[in-house]
C-alpha positions in Angstrom: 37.8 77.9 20.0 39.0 77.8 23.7 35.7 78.9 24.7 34.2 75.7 22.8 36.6 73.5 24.4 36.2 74.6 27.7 32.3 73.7 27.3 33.2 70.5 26.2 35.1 69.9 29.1 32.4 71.0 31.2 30.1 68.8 30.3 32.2 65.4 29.0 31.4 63.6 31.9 27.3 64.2 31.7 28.4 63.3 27.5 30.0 60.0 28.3 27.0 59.1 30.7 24.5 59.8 28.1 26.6 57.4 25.5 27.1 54.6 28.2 23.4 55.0 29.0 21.9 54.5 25.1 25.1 51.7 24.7 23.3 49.7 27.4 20.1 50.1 26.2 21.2 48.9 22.8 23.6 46.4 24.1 20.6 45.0 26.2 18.0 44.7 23.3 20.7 43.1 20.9 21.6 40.5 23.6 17.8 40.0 24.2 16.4 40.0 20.8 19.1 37.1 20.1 17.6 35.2 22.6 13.8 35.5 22.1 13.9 31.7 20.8 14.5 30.5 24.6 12.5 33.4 26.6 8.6 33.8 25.8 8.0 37.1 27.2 11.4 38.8 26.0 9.6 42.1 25.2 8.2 42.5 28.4 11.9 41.4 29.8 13.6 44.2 27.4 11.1 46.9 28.1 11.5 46.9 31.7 15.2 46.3 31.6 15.8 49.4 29.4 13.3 51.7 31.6 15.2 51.0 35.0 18.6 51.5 32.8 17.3 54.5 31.5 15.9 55.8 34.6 19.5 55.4 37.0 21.0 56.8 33.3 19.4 60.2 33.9 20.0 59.9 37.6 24.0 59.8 37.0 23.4 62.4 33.8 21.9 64.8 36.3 24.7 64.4 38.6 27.5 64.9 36.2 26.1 68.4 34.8 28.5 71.1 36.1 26.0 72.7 37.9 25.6 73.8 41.6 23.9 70.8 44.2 20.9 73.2 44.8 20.0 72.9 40.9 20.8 69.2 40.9 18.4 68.7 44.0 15.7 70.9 42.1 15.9 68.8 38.6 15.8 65.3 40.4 12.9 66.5 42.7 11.2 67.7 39.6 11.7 63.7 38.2 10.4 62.8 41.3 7.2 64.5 40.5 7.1 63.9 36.8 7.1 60.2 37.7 5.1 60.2 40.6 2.3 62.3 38.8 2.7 59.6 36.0 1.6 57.0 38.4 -0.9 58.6 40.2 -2.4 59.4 36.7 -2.4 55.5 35.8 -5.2 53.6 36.2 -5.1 51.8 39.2 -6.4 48.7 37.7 -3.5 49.0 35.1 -1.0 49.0 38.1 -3.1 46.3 40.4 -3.2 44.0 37.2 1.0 44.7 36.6 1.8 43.8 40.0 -0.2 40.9 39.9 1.2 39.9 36.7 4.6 40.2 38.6 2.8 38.2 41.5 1.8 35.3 39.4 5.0 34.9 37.7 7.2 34.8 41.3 4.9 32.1 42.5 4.4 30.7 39.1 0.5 28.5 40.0 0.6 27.3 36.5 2.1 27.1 33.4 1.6 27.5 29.8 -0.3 24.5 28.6 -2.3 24.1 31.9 -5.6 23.2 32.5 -7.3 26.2 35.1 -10.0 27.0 36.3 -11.3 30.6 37.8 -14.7 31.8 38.6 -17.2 30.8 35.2 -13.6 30.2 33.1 -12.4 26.7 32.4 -9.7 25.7 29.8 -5.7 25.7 29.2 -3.7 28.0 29.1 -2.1 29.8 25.9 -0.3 33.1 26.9 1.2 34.8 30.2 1.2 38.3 29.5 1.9 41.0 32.5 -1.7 42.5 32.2 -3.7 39.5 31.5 -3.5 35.7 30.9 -5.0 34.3 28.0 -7.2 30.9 28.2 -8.6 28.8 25.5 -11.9 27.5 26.6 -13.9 24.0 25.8 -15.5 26.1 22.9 -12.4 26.5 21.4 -12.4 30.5 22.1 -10.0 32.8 23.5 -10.7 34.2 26.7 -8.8 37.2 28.5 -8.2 37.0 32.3 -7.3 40.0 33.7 -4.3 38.8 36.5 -5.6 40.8 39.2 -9.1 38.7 38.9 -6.6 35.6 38.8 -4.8 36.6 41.9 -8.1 38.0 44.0 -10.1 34.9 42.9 -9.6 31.1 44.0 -7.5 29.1 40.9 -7.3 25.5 40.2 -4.9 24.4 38.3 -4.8 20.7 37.3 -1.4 19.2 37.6 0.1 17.8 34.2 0.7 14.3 36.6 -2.9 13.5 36.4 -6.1 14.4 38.5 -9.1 13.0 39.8 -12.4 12.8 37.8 -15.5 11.6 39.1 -19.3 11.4 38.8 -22.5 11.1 41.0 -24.9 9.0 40.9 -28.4 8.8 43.0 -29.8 5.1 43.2 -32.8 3.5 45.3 -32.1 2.1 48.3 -33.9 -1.4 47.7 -30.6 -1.7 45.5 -27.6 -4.1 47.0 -24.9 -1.3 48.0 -22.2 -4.3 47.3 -23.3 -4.8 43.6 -23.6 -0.5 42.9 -20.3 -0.5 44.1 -18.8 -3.5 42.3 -20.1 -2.0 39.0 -19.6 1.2 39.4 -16.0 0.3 40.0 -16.0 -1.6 37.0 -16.7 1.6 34.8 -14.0 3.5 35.7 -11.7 0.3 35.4 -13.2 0.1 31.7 -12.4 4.1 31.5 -8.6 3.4 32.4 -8.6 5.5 36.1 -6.3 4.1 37.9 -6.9 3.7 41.6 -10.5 3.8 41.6 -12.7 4.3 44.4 -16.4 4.8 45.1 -17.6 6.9 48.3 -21.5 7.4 49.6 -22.3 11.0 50.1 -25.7 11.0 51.2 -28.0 9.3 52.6 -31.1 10.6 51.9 -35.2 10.0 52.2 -35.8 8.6 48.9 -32.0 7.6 47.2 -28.2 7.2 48.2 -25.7 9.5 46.4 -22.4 7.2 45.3 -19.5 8.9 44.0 -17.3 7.1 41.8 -13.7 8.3 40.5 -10.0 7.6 40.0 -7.0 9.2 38.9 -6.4 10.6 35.3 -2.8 10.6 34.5 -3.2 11.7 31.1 -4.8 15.3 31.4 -4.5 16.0 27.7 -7.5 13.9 27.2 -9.6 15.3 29.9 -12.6 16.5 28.2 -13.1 13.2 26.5 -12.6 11.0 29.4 -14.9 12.5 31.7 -17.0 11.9 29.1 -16.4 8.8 28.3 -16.4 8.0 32.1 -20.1 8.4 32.2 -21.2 6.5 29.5 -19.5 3.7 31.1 -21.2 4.3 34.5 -24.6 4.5 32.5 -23.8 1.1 30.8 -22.7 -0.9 33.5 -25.1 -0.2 35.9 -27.6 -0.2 33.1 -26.4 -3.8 32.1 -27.1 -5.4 35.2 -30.5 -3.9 35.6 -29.9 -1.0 38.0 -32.0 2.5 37.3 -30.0 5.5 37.9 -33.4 7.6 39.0 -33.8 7.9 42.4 -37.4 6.8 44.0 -38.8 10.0 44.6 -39.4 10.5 40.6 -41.5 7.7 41.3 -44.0 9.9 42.8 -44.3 12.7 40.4 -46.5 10.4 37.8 -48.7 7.5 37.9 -46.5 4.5 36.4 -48.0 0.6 35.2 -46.7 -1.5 37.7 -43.2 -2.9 36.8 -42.0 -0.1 34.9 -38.7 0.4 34.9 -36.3 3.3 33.6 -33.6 1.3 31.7 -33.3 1.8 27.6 -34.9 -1.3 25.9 -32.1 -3.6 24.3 -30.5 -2.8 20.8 -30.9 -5.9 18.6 -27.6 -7.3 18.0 -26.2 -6.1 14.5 -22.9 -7.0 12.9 -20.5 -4.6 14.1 -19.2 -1.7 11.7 -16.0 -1.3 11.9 -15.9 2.6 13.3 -13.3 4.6 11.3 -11.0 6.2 13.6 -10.6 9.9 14.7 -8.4 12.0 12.8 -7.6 14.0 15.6 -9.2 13.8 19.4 -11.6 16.2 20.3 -9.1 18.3 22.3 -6.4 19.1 19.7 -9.4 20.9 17.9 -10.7 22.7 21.1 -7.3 23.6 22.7 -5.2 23.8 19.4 -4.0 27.4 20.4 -2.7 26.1 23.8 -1.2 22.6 23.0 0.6 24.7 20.3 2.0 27.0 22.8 2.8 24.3 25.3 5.1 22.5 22.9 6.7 25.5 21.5 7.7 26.1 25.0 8.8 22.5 25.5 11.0 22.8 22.5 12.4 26.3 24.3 13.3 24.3 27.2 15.1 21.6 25.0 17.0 24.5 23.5 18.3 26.2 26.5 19.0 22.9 29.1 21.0 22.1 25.2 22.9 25.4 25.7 23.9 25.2 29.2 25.1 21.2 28.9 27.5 22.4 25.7 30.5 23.5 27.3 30.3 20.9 30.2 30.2 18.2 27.4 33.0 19.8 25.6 35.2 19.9 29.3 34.2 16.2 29.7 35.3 15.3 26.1 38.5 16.7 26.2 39.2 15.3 29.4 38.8 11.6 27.4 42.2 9.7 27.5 41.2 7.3 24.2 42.2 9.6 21.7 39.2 7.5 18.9 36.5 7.5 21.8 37.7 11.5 22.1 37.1 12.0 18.1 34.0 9.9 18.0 32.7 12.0 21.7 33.4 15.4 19.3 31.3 14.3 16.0 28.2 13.2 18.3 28.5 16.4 20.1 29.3 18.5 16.8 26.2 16.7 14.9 24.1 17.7 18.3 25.3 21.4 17.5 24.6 21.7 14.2 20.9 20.3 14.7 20.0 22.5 17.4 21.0 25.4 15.3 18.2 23.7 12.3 15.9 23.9 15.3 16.2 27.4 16.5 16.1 28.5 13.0 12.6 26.5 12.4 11.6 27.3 16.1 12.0 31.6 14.9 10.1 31.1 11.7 7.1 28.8 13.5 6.7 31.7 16.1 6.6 34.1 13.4 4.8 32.6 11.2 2.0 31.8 14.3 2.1 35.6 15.6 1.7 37.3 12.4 -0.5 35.1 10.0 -1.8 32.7 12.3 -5.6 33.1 10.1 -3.7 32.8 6.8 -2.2 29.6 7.5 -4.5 26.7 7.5 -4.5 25.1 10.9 -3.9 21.6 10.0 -0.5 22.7 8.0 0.8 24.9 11.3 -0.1 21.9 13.1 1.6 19.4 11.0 5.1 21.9 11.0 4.7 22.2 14.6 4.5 18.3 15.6 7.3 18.0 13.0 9.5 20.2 14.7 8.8 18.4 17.6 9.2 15.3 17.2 12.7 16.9 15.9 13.3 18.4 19.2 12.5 15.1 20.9 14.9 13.3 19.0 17.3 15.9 20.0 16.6 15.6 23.4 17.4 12.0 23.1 20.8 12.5 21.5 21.9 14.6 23.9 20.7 12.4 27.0 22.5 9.5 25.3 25.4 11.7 25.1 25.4 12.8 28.8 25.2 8.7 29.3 27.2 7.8 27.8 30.1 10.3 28.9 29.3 9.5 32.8 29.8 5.8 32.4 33.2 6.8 30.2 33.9 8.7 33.3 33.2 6.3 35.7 35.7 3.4 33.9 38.0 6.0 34.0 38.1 6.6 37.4 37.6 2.7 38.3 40.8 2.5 36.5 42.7 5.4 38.6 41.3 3.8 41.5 
């Protein structure tokens, strides 16, 4: 018996580190898994939080063994090797693609939601993983990136507070450069660009290269307006007779004298009433990314909602009116008890989209999700009102002191 409880004695220090060590571990993926409504990438964020903690844990374990320093030396040099062996055994595209995983989220070029575009890959973005970034493309399809080809490679990203589109168009120089330009401005008025502008690019032996743009604030019809954009530079200048072929087609084919390259004039019909589009063109192709963008929207609702809590609660009980205090508490209480109906929904949505995303029917997910949303919004707006309304209580109160 005293033999057993000198053994114990021994070795109760290199005991208690090993429980400390599997405590934090679980501590850490109890505290995390709790708050995988707010933080996207929490596996990745509990994985490498329990590796490091399990990695000093066996550092201190080793060091506690009642053991001579030569033995402790050998063991730790043989973790040394272990690990290093480990690495060097890795691919070193795994590892190039990790660190640049870790690169692109310290300088953070973009954003879940975001329209990039690197090497043949256009389209928004729908996932930020540590190996890879996922893209939905203008044909609707998913498309891996490995990070190191996003780091190595230039990457635009088009800012969410608009961008510029544009178009070029070649036209004969027996055309008035005044009346291209007044026209051509005119098309991308009729598109909605604001600030529009019209630049010559070349001057060359048989045509003049214009380019027309102006700035797009709202990116999340893009792929539409550009469209759009150059059916209204085809009309315009086609409506006051100006050929977008430059004059060096002329030469490629013998043409009657007069010819001109212009459609012929639709007879004028009664005009159909044109039923409107259930959904624009890029909520089909970048459903997977607009649904990701607001479910991260919503996360940020949620958690700027949990850090303004206890400073609205300090503010409200510093209230002198005790009815103003009461009425403060329900608005902040009713705020409360909806955020907690939108976590709840927010969990099952993100469950119900990683795990049976086929099985649902895409219209339904989408209709829960904009639902949920517009709940968040509203949310949002409560709590703003709140924070308003608070300040300018705060305000009186110290006009009053004053």
């Amino acid at each position: 018996m005293s033999y057993l409880s000198q053994i114990f004695g021994d070795y109760l220090v290199s005991i208690i580190t090993v429980a400390v060590t599997f405590f934090l571990i679980f501590s850490v993926d109890r505290l995390l898994v709790r708050t995988k409504i707010i933080h996207k990438d929490i596996k990745f964020t509990k994985q490498l939080i329990q590796l490091i903690i399990l990695s000093i844990g066996l550092i201190f374990i080793v060091f506690s063994l009642p053991i001579s320093s030569q033995y402790k030396d050998s063991i730790l040099s043989l973790l040394g090797l272990l690990a290093g062996a480990t690495i060097a055994l890795s691919s070193t595209t795994f590892i190039a693609n990790a660190m640049s995983g870790i690169m692109l989220r310290i300088i953070k070029p973009f954003r879940i939601g975001d329209y990039i575009e690197s090497e043949t890959v256009f389209g928004r973005v729908t996932d930020i993983h540590i190996l890879h970034t996922e893209v939905q493309s203008i044909d609707r399809d998913l498309v891996t990136i490995p990070n190191l080809k996003l780091v190595s490679n230039s990457l635009k990203t088009i800012r969410t507070s608009g961008t510029i589109i544009y178009t070029c168009v070649s036209l004969g120089y027996d055309v008035s450069r005044q009346k291209i330009e007044k026209n051509l401005l005119i098309a991308a008025e009729k598109t909605g660009l604001e600030t529009p502008f019209v630049h010559v690019l070349e001057l060359g032996d048989f045509s003049v290269t214009y380019k027309v743009g102006g700035l797009l604030k709202n990116v999340d019809s893009l792929i539409t307006t550009r469209s759009d954009f150059k059916k209204a530079v085809l009309d315009s200048l086609h409506k006051v007779d100006i050929e977008i072929v430059s004059p060096n087609f002329m030469n490629q084919r013998i043409l009657n004298e007069g010819a001109v390259f212009i459609p012929p004039k639709e007879p004028v019909k009664a005009e159909l009433v044109e039923k409107p589009l259930e959904k624009k063109p890029e909520e089909v192709i970048f459903d997977k990314a607009i649904e990701a963008e607001i479910l991260g929207r919503i996360g940020y609702f949620l958690e700027v909602l949990d850090k303004k809590e206890k400073e609205f609660e300090q503010q409200i009980s510093s209230v002198s009116e005790e009815d103003k205090k009461a009425d403060l508490k329900t608005k902040l209480e009713f705020i409360k008890s909806n955020k907690e109906d939108v976590k709840t929904e927010l969990e099952a949505m993100k469950k119900q989209i990683g795990e049976a995303e086929e099985i649902i029917e895409p219209d339904t997910r989408s209709r829960k999700l904009q639902s949920l949303n517009l709940k968040a919004d509203h949310l949002d707006i409560r709590r703003k009102m709140l924070e308003k309304e608070l300040k300018e209580i705060w305000v009186k109160e110290e006009a009053g002191k004053a």
